[in-house]
N, C-alpha and C positions, 0 to 999 in steps of 0.2 A: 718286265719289259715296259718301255711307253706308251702310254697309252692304253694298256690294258687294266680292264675292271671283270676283278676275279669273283665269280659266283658260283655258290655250292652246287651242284648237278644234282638233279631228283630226279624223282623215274618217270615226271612231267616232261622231261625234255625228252623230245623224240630223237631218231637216229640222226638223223638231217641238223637237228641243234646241234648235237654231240657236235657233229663230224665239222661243223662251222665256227665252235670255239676252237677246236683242235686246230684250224685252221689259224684263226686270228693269233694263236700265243705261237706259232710255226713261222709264220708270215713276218720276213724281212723287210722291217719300216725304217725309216730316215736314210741317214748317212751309210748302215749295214749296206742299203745296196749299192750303195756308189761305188764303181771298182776304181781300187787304185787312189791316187791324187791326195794323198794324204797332208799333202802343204795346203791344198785347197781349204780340205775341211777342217784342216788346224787354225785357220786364218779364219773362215765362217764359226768358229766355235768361240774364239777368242774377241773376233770384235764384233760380233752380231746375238752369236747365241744367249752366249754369258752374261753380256749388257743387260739384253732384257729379258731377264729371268732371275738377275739379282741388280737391279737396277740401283737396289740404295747402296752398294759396294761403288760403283761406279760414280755417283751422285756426289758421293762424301769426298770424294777429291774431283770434282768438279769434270768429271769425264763426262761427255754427251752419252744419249741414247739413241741408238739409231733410228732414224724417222722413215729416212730411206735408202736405199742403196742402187748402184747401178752394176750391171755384169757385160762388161764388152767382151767383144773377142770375134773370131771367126766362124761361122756357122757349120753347123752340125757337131757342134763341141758339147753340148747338152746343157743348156743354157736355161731351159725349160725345166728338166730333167732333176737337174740342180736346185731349182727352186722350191719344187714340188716334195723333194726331198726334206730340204730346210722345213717347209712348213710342217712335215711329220717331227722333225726332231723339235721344232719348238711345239707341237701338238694346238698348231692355228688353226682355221679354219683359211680354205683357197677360195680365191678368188680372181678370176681372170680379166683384163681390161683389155681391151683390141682397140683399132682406127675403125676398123669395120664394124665391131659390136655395138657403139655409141652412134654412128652417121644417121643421120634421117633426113630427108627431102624437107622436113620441117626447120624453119629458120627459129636458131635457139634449141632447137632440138637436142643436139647434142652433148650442148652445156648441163641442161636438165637430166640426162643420160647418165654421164659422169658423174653430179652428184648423186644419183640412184643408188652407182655403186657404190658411191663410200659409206652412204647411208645403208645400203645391206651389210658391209662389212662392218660398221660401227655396233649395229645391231646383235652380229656374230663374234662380234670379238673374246678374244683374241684374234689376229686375220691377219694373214698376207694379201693383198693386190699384188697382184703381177701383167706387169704392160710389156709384151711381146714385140719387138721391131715400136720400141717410143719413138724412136725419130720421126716415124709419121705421125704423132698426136702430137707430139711436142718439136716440133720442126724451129729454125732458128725464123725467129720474128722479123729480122733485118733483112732475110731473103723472100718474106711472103710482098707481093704485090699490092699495091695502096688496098685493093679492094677486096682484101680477106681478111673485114675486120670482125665477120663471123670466128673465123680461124683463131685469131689473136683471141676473143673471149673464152674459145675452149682452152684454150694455152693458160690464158690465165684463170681461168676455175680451177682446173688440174692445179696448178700452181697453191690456188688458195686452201683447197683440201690436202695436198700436201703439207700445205705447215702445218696443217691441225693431228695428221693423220696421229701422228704419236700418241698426247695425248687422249685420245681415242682408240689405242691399244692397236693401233695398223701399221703394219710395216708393207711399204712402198716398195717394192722390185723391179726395177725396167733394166731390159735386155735389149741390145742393140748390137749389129754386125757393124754398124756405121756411125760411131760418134762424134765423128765431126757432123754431124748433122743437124745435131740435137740442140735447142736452145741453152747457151750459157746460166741461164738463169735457174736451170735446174740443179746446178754445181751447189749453189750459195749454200753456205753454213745453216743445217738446221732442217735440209732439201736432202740431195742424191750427193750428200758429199762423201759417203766412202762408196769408192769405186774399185771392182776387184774384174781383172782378167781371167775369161776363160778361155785356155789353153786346148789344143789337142792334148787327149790323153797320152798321159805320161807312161816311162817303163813299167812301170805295175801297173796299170790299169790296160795297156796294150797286152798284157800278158794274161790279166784275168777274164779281159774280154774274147780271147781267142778259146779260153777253159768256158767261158760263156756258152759261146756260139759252137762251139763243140758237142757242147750238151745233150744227149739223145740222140745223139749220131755216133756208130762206131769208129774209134778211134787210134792209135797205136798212144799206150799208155808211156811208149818210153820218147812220146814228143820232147822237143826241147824246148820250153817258151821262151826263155829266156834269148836264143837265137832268135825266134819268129819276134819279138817284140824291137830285138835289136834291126833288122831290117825291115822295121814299118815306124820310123821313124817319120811325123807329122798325120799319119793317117789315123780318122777317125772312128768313130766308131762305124758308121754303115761301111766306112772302106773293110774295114777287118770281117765284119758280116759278109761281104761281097766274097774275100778271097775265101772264107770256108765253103760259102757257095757253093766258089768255083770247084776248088778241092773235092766236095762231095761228088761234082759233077764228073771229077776225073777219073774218080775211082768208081764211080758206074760205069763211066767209059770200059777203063782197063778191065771190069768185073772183079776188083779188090774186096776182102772183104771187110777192108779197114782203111780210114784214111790217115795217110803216116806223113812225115814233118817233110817230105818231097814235095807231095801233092801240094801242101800248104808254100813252100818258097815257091815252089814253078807256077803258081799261081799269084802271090804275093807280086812275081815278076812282070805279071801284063798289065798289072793299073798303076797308076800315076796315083799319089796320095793326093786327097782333095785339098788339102792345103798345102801353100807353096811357103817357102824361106821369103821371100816378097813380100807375102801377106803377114806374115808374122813383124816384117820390119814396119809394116804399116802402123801395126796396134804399139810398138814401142815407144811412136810419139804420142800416144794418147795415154803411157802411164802415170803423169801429172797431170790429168784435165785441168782446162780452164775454171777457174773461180770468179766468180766478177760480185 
Protein backbone atom coordinates (compact mmCIF):
# COMPACT_ATOMS: atom_id res chain seq x y z
CA UNK A 1 0.00 0.00 0.00
CA UNK A 2 1.16 3.85 -0.24
CA UNK A 3 2.40 5.23 1.90
CA UNK A 4 3.08 2.59 4.27
CA UNK A 5 6.49 1.83 6.02
CA UNK A 6 6.50 -1.89 7.22
CA UNK A 7 8.27 -2.61 10.72
CA UNK A 8 8.97 -5.88 12.41
CA UNK A 9 6.58 -5.85 15.72
CA UNK A 10 8.37 -6.93 19.07
CA UNK A 11 6.92 -7.51 22.25
CA UNK A 12 8.00 -3.61 22.81
CA UNK A 13 4.90 -2.55 21.00
CA UNK A 14 1.97 -2.41 23.25
CA UNK A 15 -1.65 -3.40 22.49
CA UNK A 16 -2.62 0.21 21.49
CA UNK A 17 0.58 0.10 18.85
CA UNK A 18 -0.44 -3.22 17.55
CA UNK A 19 -3.99 -2.20 17.03
CA UNK A 20 -2.79 1.34 15.34
CA UNK A 21 -0.71 -0.27 12.56
CA UNK A 22 -3.55 -2.65 11.94
CA UNK A 23 -5.31 0.19 11.47
CA UNK A 24 -3.04 2.30 9.05
CA UNK A 25 -2.35 -1.00 6.48
CA UNK A 26 -6.71 -1.49 6.85
CA UNK A 27 -7.27 2.19 6.20
CA UNK A 28 -8.57 3.37 2.80
CA UNK A 29 -6.06 6.11 1.33
CA UNK A 30 -6.30 8.21 -2.11
CA UNK A 31 -8.42 7.43 -4.82
CA UNK A 32 -9.82 3.83 -2.93
CA UNK A 33 -12.20 6.16 -1.32
CA UNK A 34 -13.48 8.12 -3.93
CA UNK A 35 -16.93 6.30 -4.87
CA UNK A 36 -17.54 6.06 -8.35
CA UNK A 37 -16.24 8.75 -11.07
CA UNK A 38 -13.91 6.70 -12.65
CA UNK A 39 -13.36 9.08 -15.83
CA UNK A 40 -12.51 11.56 -13.12
CA UNK A 41 -9.72 9.66 -11.67
CA UNK A 42 -8.50 8.39 -14.99
CA UNK A 43 -8.17 11.90 -16.20
CA UNK A 44 -6.30 12.93 -12.57
CA UNK A 45 -3.99 10.04 -13.00
CA UNK A 46 -3.15 10.57 -16.50
CA UNK A 47 -2.43 14.27 -16.58
CA UNK A 48 -1.54 15.14 -13.10
CA UNK A 49 -0.42 12.02 -11.19
CA UNK A 50 1.92 10.37 -13.86
CA UNK A 51 3.51 13.85 -14.87
CA UNK A 52 4.84 14.24 -11.64
CA UNK A 53 6.04 11.20 -10.51
CA UNK A 54 7.78 10.35 -13.71
CA UNK A 55 8.48 13.68 -15.02
CA UNK A 56 11.43 12.75 -17.25
CA UNK A 57 8.96 10.40 -19.51
CA UNK A 58 7.00 13.49 -19.96
CA UNK A 59 10.03 16.09 -20.36
CA UNK A 60 11.75 13.87 -23.13
CA UNK A 61 8.93 15.00 -25.56
CA UNK A 62 8.60 18.22 -24.36
CA UNK A 63 5.07 17.62 -22.27
CA UNK A 64 4.75 20.31 -19.41
CA UNK A 65 4.49 19.43 -15.77
CA UNK A 66 1.85 20.51 -13.89
CA UNK A 67 2.51 23.66 -11.78
CA UNK A 68 -1.01 24.14 -11.26
CA UNK A 69 -4.37 23.08 -11.77
CA UNK A 70 -7.98 24.45 -11.42
CA UNK A 71 -11.27 22.29 -10.38
CA UNK A 72 -14.82 24.14 -11.36
CA UNK A 73 -17.89 22.90 -11.06
CA UNK A 74 -21.05 23.25 -8.86
CA UNK A 75 -20.82 23.05 -5.10
CA UNK A 76 -21.19 20.24 -2.95
CA UNK A 77 -19.59 17.95 -5.67
CA UNK A 78 -16.37 17.28 -3.43
CA UNK A 79 -14.10 19.43 -4.70
CA UNK A 80 -12.20 19.45 -1.41
CA UNK A 81 -12.69 15.96 -1.03
CA UNK A 82 -10.95 15.48 -4.28
CA UNK A 83 -8.10 17.22 -3.53
CA UNK A 84 -7.28 15.83 -0.40
CA UNK A 85 -7.58 12.67 -2.00
CA UNK A 86 -5.01 13.49 -4.93
CA UNK A 87 -2.50 14.45 -2.30
CA UNK A 88 -2.67 10.87 -0.68
CA UNK A 89 -2.21 9.24 -3.95
CA UNK A 90 0.67 11.45 -4.80
CA UNK A 91 1.82 11.00 -0.81
CA UNK A 92 2.35 15.22 -0.72
CA UNK A 93 2.10 16.80 2.00
CA UNK A 94 -1.66 19.46 2.36
CA UNK A 95 -1.79 22.45 2.57
CA UNK A 96 -4.62 24.88 2.73
CA UNK A 97 -4.79 28.60 1.43
CA UNK A 98 -8.13 30.66 2.26
CA UNK A 99 -9.21 34.73 1.65
CA UNK A 100 -9.80 34.51 5.13
CA UNK A 101 -6.57 32.66 6.34
CA UNK A 102 -4.12 35.20 4.78
CA UNK A 103 -6.47 38.83 5.59
CA UNK A 104 -4.94 41.00 8.30
CA UNK A 105 -5.93 44.73 9.32
CA UNK A 106 -2.10 45.12 8.52
CA UNK A 107 -1.46 46.99 5.28
CA UNK A 108 0.93 44.24 3.17
CA UNK A 109 -0.10 41.84 5.51
CA UNK A 110 -1.52 39.64 3.45
CA UNK A 111 1.05 39.55 0.73
CA UNK A 112 3.63 38.46 3.54
CA UNK A 113 0.91 35.69 4.59
CA UNK A 114 0.82 34.24 1.21
CA UNK A 115 4.40 33.89 0.89
CA UNK A 116 4.42 32.14 4.44
CA UNK A 117 2.62 29.66 2.79
CA UNK A 118 4.50 28.67 -0.02
CA UNK A 119 7.52 29.00 2.13
CA UNK A 120 6.04 26.18 4.60
CA UNK A 121 5.09 24.29 1.67
CA UNK A 122 8.53 24.58 -0.02
CA UNK A 123 10.01 23.39 3.09
CA UNK A 124 7.53 20.26 3.17
CA UNK A 125 7.68 19.30 -0.03
CA UNK A 126 6.63 17.46 -1.80
CA UNK A 127 3.08 19.63 -1.38
CA UNK A 128 -0.11 20.44 -2.61
CA UNK A 129 -1.73 24.13 -1.65
CA UNK A 130 -5.12 24.22 -2.07
CA UNK A 131 -7.11 27.56 -2.45
CA UNK A 132 -10.75 26.87 -1.64
CA UNK A 133 -13.46 29.51 -3.43
CA UNK A 134 -9.87 31.36 -5.37
CA UNK A 135 -12.13 33.78 -6.82
CA UNK A 136 -12.09 35.71 -3.77
CA UNK A 137 -8.08 35.84 -3.57
CA UNK A 138 -7.67 36.12 -7.09
CA UNK A 139 -10.71 38.14 -8.27
CA UNK A 140 -10.42 39.62 -11.97
CA UNK A 141 -8.18 42.95 -11.69
CA UNK A 142 -10.34 45.03 -14.29
CA UNK A 143 -13.21 44.78 -11.85
CA UNK A 144 -11.37 45.90 -8.64
CA UNK A 145 -11.92 49.63 -8.00
CA UNK A 146 -8.92 52.29 -8.53
CA UNK A 147 -8.30 51.95 -4.84
CA UNK A 148 -7.50 48.33 -4.16
CA UNK A 149 -4.13 48.43 -5.09
CA UNK A 150 -3.47 46.38 -1.86
CA UNK A 151 -5.70 43.73 -3.56
CA UNK A 152 -3.92 43.86 -6.83
CA UNK A 153 -0.39 43.10 -4.80
CA UNK A 154 -1.80 39.99 -3.37
CA UNK A 155 -3.06 38.89 -6.86
CA UNK A 156 0.19 39.44 -7.98
CA UNK A 157 2.33 37.64 -5.28
CA UNK A 158 0.01 34.71 -5.62
CA UNK A 159 0.71 35.00 -9.20
CA UNK A 160 4.68 35.24 -8.70
CA UNK A 161 4.78 32.14 -6.36
CA UNK A 162 2.74 30.36 -8.60
CA UNK A 163 5.18 30.23 -11.42
CA UNK A 164 7.87 29.19 -9.03
CA UNK A 165 5.62 26.70 -7.41
CA UNK A 166 6.80 23.77 -9.54
CA UNK A 167 10.11 23.90 -9.42
CA UNK A 168 9.72 23.90 -5.69
CA UNK A 169 8.03 20.50 -5.83
CA UNK A 170 4.31 22.37 -5.21
CA UNK A 171 1.35 21.77 -6.98
CA UNK A 172 -1.21 24.59 -6.96
CA UNK A 173 -5.04 23.56 -6.65
CA UNK A 174 -7.90 26.15 -6.66
CA UNK A 175 -11.41 25.32 -6.53
CA UNK A 176 -14.03 27.46 -7.57
CA UNK A 177 -18.16 27.44 -7.97
CA UNK A 178 -17.67 30.54 -9.99
CA UNK A 179 -15.06 30.92 -12.67
CA UNK A 180 -15.93 33.55 -14.44
CA UNK A 181 -14.77 35.49 -11.59
CA UNK A 182 -11.53 34.57 -11.43
CA UNK A 183 -8.61 36.72 -12.99
CA UNK A 184 -7.64 35.64 -16.55
CA UNK A 185 -4.16 35.71 -15.88
CA UNK A 186 -4.27 32.60 -13.83
CA UNK A 187 -5.06 30.55 -17.17
CA UNK A 188 -1.63 31.47 -18.83
CA UNK A 189 0.61 28.63 -19.87
CA UNK A 190 2.81 27.43 -16.91
CA UNK A 191 -0.14 28.81 -14.17
CA UNK A 192 -3.84 27.07 -13.70
CA UNK A 193 -3.75 26.00 -17.22
CA UNK A 194 -5.23 22.40 -16.89
CA UNK A 195 -8.59 22.99 -15.77
CA UNK A 196 -10.88 19.91 -14.91
CA UNK A 197 -14.80 19.92 -14.08
CA UNK A 198 -16.29 18.57 -11.13
CA UNK A 199 -19.36 17.00 -11.78
CA UNK A 200 -22.24 15.61 -9.59
CA UNK A 201 -21.57 12.26 -8.89
CA UNK A 202 -22.12 9.95 -11.55
CA UNK A 203 -24.16 6.38 -11.72
CA UNK A 204 -21.68 4.52 -9.76
CA UNK A 205 -20.74 6.79 -7.43
CA UNK A 206 -24.58 7.60 -6.79
CA UNK A 207 -24.88 3.90 -6.18
CA UNK A 208 -21.99 3.34 -3.82
CA UNK A 209 -22.85 6.36 -2.01
CA UNK A 210 -26.28 5.09 -1.09
CA UNK A 211 -24.16 1.43 -0.02
CA UNK A 212 -22.31 4.34 1.94
CA UNK A 213 -24.86 5.84 3.90
CA UNK A 214 -26.48 2.72 4.31
CA UNK A 215 -23.88 1.55 6.37
CA UNK A 216 -24.63 0.45 10.06
CA UNK A 217 -28.21 0.88 9.65
CA UNK A 218 -30.43 -2.06 8.98
CA UNK A 219 -31.24 -2.58 5.57
CA UNK A 220 -33.10 -5.02 2.93
CA UNK A 221 -30.10 -6.63 1.22
CA UNK A 222 -32.28 -7.30 -1.80
CA UNK A 223 -32.13 -3.27 -2.46
CA UNK A 224 -31.81 -2.37 -5.92
CA UNK A 225 -29.08 0.58 -6.52
CA UNK A 226 -28.86 0.57 -9.53
CA UNK A 227 -32.80 1.86 -9.71
CA UNK A 228 -32.08 4.37 -6.58
CA UNK A 229 -29.08 5.83 -8.62
CA UNK A 230 -31.14 5.93 -11.83
CA UNK A 231 -33.68 8.37 -10.04
CA UNK A 232 -31.17 10.60 -8.27
CA UNK A 233 -29.97 11.80 -11.32
CA UNK A 234 -27.76 15.44 -10.46
CA UNK A 235 -28.03 14.89 -6.73
CA UNK A 236 -25.11 15.16 -4.55
CA UNK A 237 -23.69 13.57 -2.18
CA UNK A 238 -25.40 15.37 1.16
CA UNK A 239 -28.72 15.12 -1.13
CA UNK A 240 -28.29 11.14 -1.13
CA UNK A 241 -27.33 11.27 2.78
CA UNK A 242 -30.54 13.23 3.27
CA UNK A 243 -32.85 10.81 1.57
CA UNK A 244 -31.45 7.75 3.74
CA UNK A 245 -32.03 10.12 6.60
CA UNK A 246 -35.17 10.44 5.68
CA UNK A 247 -35.73 6.57 4.92
CA UNK A 248 -34.41 5.69 8.46
CA UNK A 249 -36.72 8.10 9.73
CA UNK A 250 -39.75 6.12 7.95
CA UNK A 251 -39.01 3.12 9.03
CA UNK A 252 -38.90 4.25 12.83
CA UNK A 253 -42.19 5.76 11.93
CA UNK A 254 -43.73 2.49 10.48
CA UNK A 255 -41.71 0.43 13.33
CA UNK A 256 -39.82 -1.60 10.31
CA UNK A 257 -37.24 -3.53 11.12
CA UNK A 258 -35.27 -2.72 8.02
CA UNK A 259 -35.20 -0.15 5.64
CA UNK A 260 -36.22 -1.50 2.11
CA UNK A 261 -35.79 0.27 -1.57
CA UNK A 262 -39.73 2.02 -0.80
CA UNK A 263 -38.63 3.93 2.08
CA UNK A 264 -35.66 5.12 -0.08
CA UNK A 265 -37.85 6.28 -3.47
CA UNK A 266 -40.80 7.67 -1.26
CA UNK A 267 -38.13 9.60 0.13
CA UNK A 268 -35.97 10.20 -2.83
CA UNK A 269 -39.54 11.85 -3.86
CA UNK A 270 -39.69 14.90 -1.53
CA UNK A 271 -36.35 16.76 -2.31
CA UNK A 272 -35.50 18.53 -5.22
CA UNK A 273 -31.63 17.60 -6.20
CA UNK A 274 -29.35 20.36 -5.32
CA UNK A 275 -28.25 20.91 -8.71
CA UNK A 276 -30.28 21.93 -11.56
CA UNK A 277 -29.81 21.13 -15.63
CA UNK A 278 -29.39 25.34 -15.61
CA UNK A 279 -26.43 25.02 -13.52
CA UNK A 280 -24.80 22.32 -15.33
CA UNK A 281 -25.41 24.40 -18.71
CA UNK A 282 -23.63 27.23 -16.81
CA UNK A 283 -20.25 25.39 -16.25
CA UNK A 284 -20.41 24.22 -20.24
CA UNK A 285 -19.22 27.49 -21.16
CA UNK A 286 -16.30 27.55 -18.93
CA UNK A 287 -14.95 24.07 -20.62
CA UNK A 288 -12.42 26.15 -22.56
CA UNK A 289 -11.34 28.81 -20.06
CA UNK A 290 -10.02 32.00 -21.25
CA UNK A 291 -6.16 32.05 -21.77
CA UNK A 292 -4.62 35.55 -22.27
Amino acid sequence: MKGVQYRVINNSHSHEKITNIIDNLTTLRGFDCVAGMQGLKDLLISDVIEPLKNPEKFLKFKLSIPNGILLYGPPGCGKTFIVKKLAEELNYNFFELSPSSVATPWVHGAVGNIAKVFEMAKMQAPAIIFIDEIEGLIPKREELTSSADIKKEEINEFLLQLNNAGTNKILVVGATNRPHMIDTAIMRSGRMDKRIFIGPPDFEARKDMFRIFLSGRPYDKDINFDELATKTEFYVGSDIELIVTQAARLAVAEDKSFIDERMLLESAAKFQPSISKEELAYYDKFTNLERS
